[in-house]
N, C-alpha and C positions, 0 to 999 in steps of 0.2 A: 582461537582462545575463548570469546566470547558461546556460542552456541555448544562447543566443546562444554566447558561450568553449566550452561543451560539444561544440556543431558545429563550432566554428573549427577545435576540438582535435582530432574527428577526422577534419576537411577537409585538414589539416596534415601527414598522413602521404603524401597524393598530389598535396602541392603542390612546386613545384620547390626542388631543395634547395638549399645555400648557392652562390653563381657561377654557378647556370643562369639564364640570363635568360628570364623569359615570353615567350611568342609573342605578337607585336601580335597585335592584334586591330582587323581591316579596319574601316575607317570607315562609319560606320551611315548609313545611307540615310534621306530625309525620312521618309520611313512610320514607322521606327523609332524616331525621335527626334520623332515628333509622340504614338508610342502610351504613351514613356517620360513624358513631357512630361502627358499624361493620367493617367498611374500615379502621379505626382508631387502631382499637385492632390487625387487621391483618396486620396493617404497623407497629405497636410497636414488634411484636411479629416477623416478618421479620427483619426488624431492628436489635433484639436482634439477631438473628439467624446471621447473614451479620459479627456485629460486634465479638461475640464471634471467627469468622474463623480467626481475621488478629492479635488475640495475641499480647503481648506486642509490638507487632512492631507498632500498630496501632496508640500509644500514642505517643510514640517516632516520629514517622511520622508526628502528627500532629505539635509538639512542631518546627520539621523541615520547614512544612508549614506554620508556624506561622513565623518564618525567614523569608523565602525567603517574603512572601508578606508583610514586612515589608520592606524589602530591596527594592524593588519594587517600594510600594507605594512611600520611600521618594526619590528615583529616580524622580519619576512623580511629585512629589510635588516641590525638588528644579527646574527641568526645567522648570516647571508652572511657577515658583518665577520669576526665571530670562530672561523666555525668553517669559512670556506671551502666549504661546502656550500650548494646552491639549494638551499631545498623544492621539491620534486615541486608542477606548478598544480594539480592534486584537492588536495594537501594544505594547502595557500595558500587555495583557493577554500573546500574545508570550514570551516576554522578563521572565515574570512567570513563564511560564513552562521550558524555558529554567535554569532556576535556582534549579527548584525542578527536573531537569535531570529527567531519569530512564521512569518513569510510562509518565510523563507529555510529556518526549521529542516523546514518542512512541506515544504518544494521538496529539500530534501535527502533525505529518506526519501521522495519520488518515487522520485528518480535511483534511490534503494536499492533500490526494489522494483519498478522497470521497464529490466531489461537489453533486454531486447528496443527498447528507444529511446536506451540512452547507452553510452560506451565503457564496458571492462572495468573499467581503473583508476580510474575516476570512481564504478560501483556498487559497487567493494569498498571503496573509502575512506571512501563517506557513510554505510555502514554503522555509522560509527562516529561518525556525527552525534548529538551528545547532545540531547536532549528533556527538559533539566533546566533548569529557571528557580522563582526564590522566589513563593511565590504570593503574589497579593493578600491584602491585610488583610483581614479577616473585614466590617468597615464597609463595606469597598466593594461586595464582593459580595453585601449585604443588601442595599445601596442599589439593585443591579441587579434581587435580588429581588423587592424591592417594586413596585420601575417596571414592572417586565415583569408582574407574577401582579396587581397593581393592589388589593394590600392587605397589610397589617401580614403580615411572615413568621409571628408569632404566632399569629395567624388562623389560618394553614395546618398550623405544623409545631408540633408537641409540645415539641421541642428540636432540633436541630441543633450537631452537631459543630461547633465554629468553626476547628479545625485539620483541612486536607483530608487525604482517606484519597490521592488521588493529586493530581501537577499536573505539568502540560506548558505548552508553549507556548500554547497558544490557549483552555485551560480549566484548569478543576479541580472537584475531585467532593468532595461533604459529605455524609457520614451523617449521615440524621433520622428524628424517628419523627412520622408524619402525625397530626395532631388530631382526637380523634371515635374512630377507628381503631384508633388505635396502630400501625399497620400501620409497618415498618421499610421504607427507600424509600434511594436513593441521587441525589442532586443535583448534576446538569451543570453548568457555570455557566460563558459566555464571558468571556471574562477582559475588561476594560472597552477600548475601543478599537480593539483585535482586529481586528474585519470591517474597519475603516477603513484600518488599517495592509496587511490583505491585499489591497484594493482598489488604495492606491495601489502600491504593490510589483506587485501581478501586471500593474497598466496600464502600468506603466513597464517591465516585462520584456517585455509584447507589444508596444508600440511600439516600444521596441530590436530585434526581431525582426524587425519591418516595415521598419525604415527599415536594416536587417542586409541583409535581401533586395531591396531595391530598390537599395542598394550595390552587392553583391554579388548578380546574379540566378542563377546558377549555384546557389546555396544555397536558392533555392527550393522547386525539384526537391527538395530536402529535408525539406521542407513542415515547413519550424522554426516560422513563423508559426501555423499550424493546432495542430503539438504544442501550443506554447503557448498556445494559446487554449484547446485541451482541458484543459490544467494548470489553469489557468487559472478554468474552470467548473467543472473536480473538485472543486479546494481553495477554492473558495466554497459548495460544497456541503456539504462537511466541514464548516464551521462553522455553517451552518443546520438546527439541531436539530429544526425541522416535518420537515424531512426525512429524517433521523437514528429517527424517529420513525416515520414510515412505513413507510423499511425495517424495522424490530422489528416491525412492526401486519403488514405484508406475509407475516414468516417464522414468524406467530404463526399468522395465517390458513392459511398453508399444511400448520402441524404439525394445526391441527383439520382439515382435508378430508383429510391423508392419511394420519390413524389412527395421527401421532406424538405424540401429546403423553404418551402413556405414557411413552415412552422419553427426552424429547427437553423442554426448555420455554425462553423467552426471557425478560426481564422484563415485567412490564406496566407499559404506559407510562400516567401520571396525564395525558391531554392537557389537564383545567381548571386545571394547577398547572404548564403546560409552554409554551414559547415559543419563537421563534426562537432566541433566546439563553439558556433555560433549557429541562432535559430532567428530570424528576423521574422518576423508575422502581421499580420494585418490588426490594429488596436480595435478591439472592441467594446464599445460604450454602454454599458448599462448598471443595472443594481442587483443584488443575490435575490436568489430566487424567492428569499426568506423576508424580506425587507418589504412589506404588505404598504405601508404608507407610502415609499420612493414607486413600486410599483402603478401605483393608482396617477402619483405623479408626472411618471415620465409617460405613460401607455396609456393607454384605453383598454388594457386586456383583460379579461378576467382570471381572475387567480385558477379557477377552479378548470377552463382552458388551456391554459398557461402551462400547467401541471399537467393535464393529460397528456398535452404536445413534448413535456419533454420524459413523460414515461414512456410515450408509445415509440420518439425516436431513441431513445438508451435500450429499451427490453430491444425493440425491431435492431440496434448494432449488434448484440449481441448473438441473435440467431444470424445476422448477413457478414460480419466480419471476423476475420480472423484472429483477433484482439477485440477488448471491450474497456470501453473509461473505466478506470478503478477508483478513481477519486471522488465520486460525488457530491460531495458535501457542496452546502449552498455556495461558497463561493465562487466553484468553479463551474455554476450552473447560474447565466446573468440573464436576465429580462429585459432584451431592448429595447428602443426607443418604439420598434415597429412591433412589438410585442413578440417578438418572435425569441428564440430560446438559444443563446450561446453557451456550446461549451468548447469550456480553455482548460489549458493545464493536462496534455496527453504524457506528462512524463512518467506515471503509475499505471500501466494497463494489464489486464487477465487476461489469460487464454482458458476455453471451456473445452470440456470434452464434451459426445453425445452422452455418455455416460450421466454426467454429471446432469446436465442441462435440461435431460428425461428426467431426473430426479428434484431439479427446481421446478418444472412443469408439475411435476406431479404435488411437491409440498403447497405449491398456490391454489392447484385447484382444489385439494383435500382438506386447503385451512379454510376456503371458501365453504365447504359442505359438512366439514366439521370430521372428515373421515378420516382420524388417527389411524387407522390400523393401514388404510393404504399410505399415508404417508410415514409409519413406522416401515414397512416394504422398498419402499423407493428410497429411503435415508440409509436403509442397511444393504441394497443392491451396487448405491454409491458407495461408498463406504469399504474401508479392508477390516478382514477381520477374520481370526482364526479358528472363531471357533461359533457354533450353530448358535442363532439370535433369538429369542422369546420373542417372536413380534409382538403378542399380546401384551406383554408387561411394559413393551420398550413401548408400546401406542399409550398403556395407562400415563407412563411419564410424559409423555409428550406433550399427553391433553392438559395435564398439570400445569408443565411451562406455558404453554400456550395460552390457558386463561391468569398466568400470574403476568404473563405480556400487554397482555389489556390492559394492566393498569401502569405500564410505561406511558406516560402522556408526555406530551411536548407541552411547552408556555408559551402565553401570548405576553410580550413585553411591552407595553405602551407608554411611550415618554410624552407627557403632559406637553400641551403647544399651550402658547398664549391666549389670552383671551376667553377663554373657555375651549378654546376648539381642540379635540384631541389630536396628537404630537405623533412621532414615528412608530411604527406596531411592528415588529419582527418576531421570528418564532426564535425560542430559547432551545435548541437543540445538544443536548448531555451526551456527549460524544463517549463518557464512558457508561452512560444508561445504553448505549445502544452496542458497544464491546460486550456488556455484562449479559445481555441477552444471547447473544452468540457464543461466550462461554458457559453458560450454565447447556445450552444445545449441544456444546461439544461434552459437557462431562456429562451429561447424559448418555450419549452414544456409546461414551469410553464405557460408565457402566456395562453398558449391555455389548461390551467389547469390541466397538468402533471405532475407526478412528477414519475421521474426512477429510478428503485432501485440501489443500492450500487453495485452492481454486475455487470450493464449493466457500470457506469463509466469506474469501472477498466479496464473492457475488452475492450472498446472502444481505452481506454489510450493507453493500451498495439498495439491496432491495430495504432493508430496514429505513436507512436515508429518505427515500419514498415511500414509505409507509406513515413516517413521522411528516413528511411534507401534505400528504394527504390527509393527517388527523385534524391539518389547522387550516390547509388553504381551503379542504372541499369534503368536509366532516363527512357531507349526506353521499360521498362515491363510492362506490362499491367499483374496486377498479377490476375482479375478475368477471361484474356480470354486466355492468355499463358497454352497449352495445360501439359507443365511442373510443373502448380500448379492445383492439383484436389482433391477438398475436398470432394467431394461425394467419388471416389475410397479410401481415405486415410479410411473414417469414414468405409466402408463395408470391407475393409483388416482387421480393426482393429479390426471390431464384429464378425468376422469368426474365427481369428485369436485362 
C-alpha cells in the first residue's frame, strides 16, 4: 500500500494535469492480450502463494488496518472541517503508519533512510516517524524467554531488570546479570506476535505492488515490485536475531585479523542463551561518542584518537566484511572506560558492491583535491541511467553543493557546571541537516539523469556522521591525508589476515 502511493506520488508530477485528456492508447493485438492474460494467472497464482504464508494473522491484520485508516482519515477530515486546510499525503500517510506501529513504523524509517528510492517530502517527513510504543509486561516476555532458551530464566540469569532499559516497535532490551558468572549482559527480546504482523503487512504491500503493476505496467519500469520485495527481506531480517548475531560474530572476527580489538570491541554474543527471537549479549559501559565532557571523565583518551580508532575500524568493516553498521549515529558509537571504541546495535546493516565502493573511494579522494570532474565520473559510473551524462555540467553542480556543504556545521552544547567551572559539552548533530545534504546529492544526479542505488545513500550517511564528528572532536584532521588514517593498509591486513 504504502510505497505503492509513494510511486503514484512521484509518477503524478508527469502525469497529465487537470483538462488534458490522455492519449488513447491503440488497441492491443492477440500476442499482447494473450501474454497479459498469462501475467494475469501468474499474479493470481503468486498471490495465492503470498497470502496463504501470513495465516490467520492476515485477516486480523487487516480488520487492524481498516481502524487505524479510519482513525486517520477522520482526523484529516475534522481539521479540513475546521480549519480549511488539507494535510500534505507524507503527512496523512506518516501519522498511518505511526498508528499501525510494528511493520509501518519499520517501513517508515526505510523511507527515512533511503532518499536514493523515495521522494524528497516523503524522507523529510518520516524522519519524524516515532518508534515509541509501551512495552510488553514483564510476564510475557519471560514467557518468550523460557520457550525460546527451553528453561527456567532462573536457570540462566541472576536477576533481570523487569522495566526495559529501551523499547520500540518490534523489541525491547533488559539488563541482567548471567548465573555462575555474574557477568552483566543486555537482553533482546521480540516483542510476541511481531514476525506475524510483519509477515502479513509486508505480503499485502508486495501484492498491492504486483497487481499496482499489472494495472498500471508503465510503473514497472519502476521496479516498485522488486523495491518491495527487497523491503520486504530486509525487515524480516531485522527481526531474526540468528542473524543479528552473525553480523556482531562477523565484525568481531574482523577487529581479531585486523589487529583492532585494541582500539575497537562489539558485544559478545551468548548464542546458548540466544535465539531467533531472543539476543542476550555482553553490556557495555560507556558514554556516546559525542558526549566530550563524560568522555574526558570516564577515559584518559583523546577525542581526536578516539575518532580516528573508530573511523579506521567502521571504513576497514566495510572493505573486510560482508555487511557494514548502518546505524552510526553517536549513540551506538560508546567510548569506554579503557578508551577503546564500542559498537552496539547491528540490527540496521549495508551490503556494498565493488561497484559502488570504487565510486565512494573515488568521491573522498576527489573531495580531498577538489577534483569535481573525477568525482562527477565515478557518481555517474555508479549510478543507472539511460541516457549519456554531461560530466562537465554534472562536476559544475557538484562543486556548488559541495562548498554549500561547508557551511553545515555541527554545535558545541555546553551546560553551565557549578561554581564557575564548565558543565557537560556534547555535539548537537541535525540529523535532518545531514538527510538534506544527501538529498539535494540525489537530485542533482536525478538532474543529470541518475539515479543511485540504496546502498551508496546509506553509506554515504554513515560517512557524513563522521565527517560532523570530525568538525568538532579534531577540526585541524584531514582524515584523507593524515598518515594515521590508511584504508589501502587496513583493506591488505585484512585480506592476508
Amino acid at each position: 500500500m504504502s510505497v505503492s502511493l509513494l510511486t503514484v506520488c512521484r509518477a503524478a508530477s508527469t502525469s497529465p494535469g487537470p483538462g488534458i485528456r490522455p492519449r488513447p492508447r491503440p488497441r492491443p493485438t492477440q500476442a499482447e492480450v494473450a501474454k497479459r492474460v498469462k501475467e494475469l494467472r501468474e499474479l493470481v497464482q503468486e498471490i495465492i502463494s503470498v497470502s496463504m504464508s501470513t495465516g490467520p494473522r492476515g485477516a486480523m491484520r487487516a480488520v487492524q488496518a481498516a481502524e487505524a485508516v479510519f482513525g486517520v482519515g477522520r482526523d484529516y477530515l475534522l481539521n479540513w472541517q475546521r480549519n480549511s486546510v488539507q494535510e500534505e499525503p507524507q503527512i496523512v500517510l506518516r501519522k498511518l503508519f505511526e498508528r499501525l506501529g510494528a511493520t509501518y513504523i519499520k517501513l517508515g524509517q526505510f523511507i527515512a533512510s533511503s532518499p536514493t528510492l523515495f521522494p524528497e517530502e516523503y524522507v523529510l517527513e518520516f524522519q519524524k516517524c516515532l518508534d515509541r510504543t509501551d512495552p510488553v509486561a514483564w510476564e510475557t516476555i519471560r514467557r518468550t524467554l523460557e520457550a525460546d532458551l527451553q528453561m527456567p530464566v532462573d536457570d540462566v540469569f541472576l536477576s533481570i531488570d523487569p522495566v526495559p532499559l529501551a523499547c520500540a516497535s518490534v523489541a525491547q532490551v533488559h539488563s541482567a546479570v548471567l548465573r555462575g558468572s555474574n557477568k552483566e549482559v543486555v537482553i533482546k527480546v521480540l516483542k510476541p506476535g511481531v514476525e506475524d504482523i510483519l509477515t502479513a503487512d509486508l505480503s499485502a504491500i508486495y501484492i498491492f505492488s504486483k497487481i499496482l503493476e499489472f494495472i498500471q505496467p508503465e510503473l514497472a519500469r519502476t521496479s516498485i515490485s522488486a523495491i518491495v520485495g527487497d523491503i520486504r527481506a530486509s525487515m524480516l531480517e531485522e527481526v531474526d536475531f540468528v542473524k543479528e548475531a552473525a553480523h556482531i560474530q562477523q565484525f568481531s572476527s574482523y577487529l581479531d585479523k585486523s589487529g583492532l580489538r585494541r582500539v575497537a570491541t562489539c558485544p559478545y554474543v551468548y548464542k546458548q542463551f540466544s535465539s531467533r527471537r531472543v539476543l542476550t549479549m555482553e553490556r557495555l559501559h560507556g558514554v556516546p561518542l559525542t558526549d566530550l565532557q563524560s568522555i574526558r571523565s570516564i577515559s584518559n583518551a583523546n577525542p581526536e584518537t578516539t575518532l580516528i580508532a573508530a573511523l579506521n575500524t567502521w571504513f576497514g568493516s566495510v572493505l573486510a566484511c560482508e555487511t557494514f553498521h548502518a546505524d552510526v549515529h553517536a549513540g551506538n558509537l560508546l567510548v569506554l572506560r579503557d578508551g577503546r571504541i564500542g559498537f552496539i546495535d547491528f540490527g540496521i546493516v549495508g551490503k556494498i558492491s565493488p561497484i559502488t565502493f570504487t565510486a565512494v573511494q573515488a568521491l573522498l579522494t576527489s573531495t580531498a583535491v577538489g577534483d569535481f570532474v573525477t568525482m562527477a565520473k565515478a557518481l555517474a559510473t555508479m549510478g543507472v541511467t539511460d541516457t549519456a551524462v554531461d560530466i562537465q555540467a554534472f562536476a559544475r553542480d557538484l562543486e556548488k553543493l559541495f562548498r554549500e556543504m561547508e557551511q553545515l556545521d555541527s554545535q558545541v552544547v555546553v551546560t553551565p557546571g557549578g561554581r564557575g567551572q564548565a558543565g557537560a559539552a556534547s555535539i548537537a548533530l541535525d540529523d535532518a541537516k545531514v538527510n538534506r545534504v544527501l538529498l539535494q546529492l540525489i537530485r542533482v544526479g536525478e538532474v543529470h539523469g541518475i539515479r543511485f542505488p540504496r546502498e551508496f545513500g546509506l553509506l554515504l550517511k554513515q560517512l557524513l556522521y563522521f565527517d560532523r564528528y570530525t568538525r568538532i572532536l579534531a577540526p585541524q584532521l584531514s582524515v584523507l591525508r593524515d598518515d594515521r588514517i590508511n584504508f589501502r593498509d587496513l583493506q591488505s591486513r585484512v585480506g592476508s589476515a
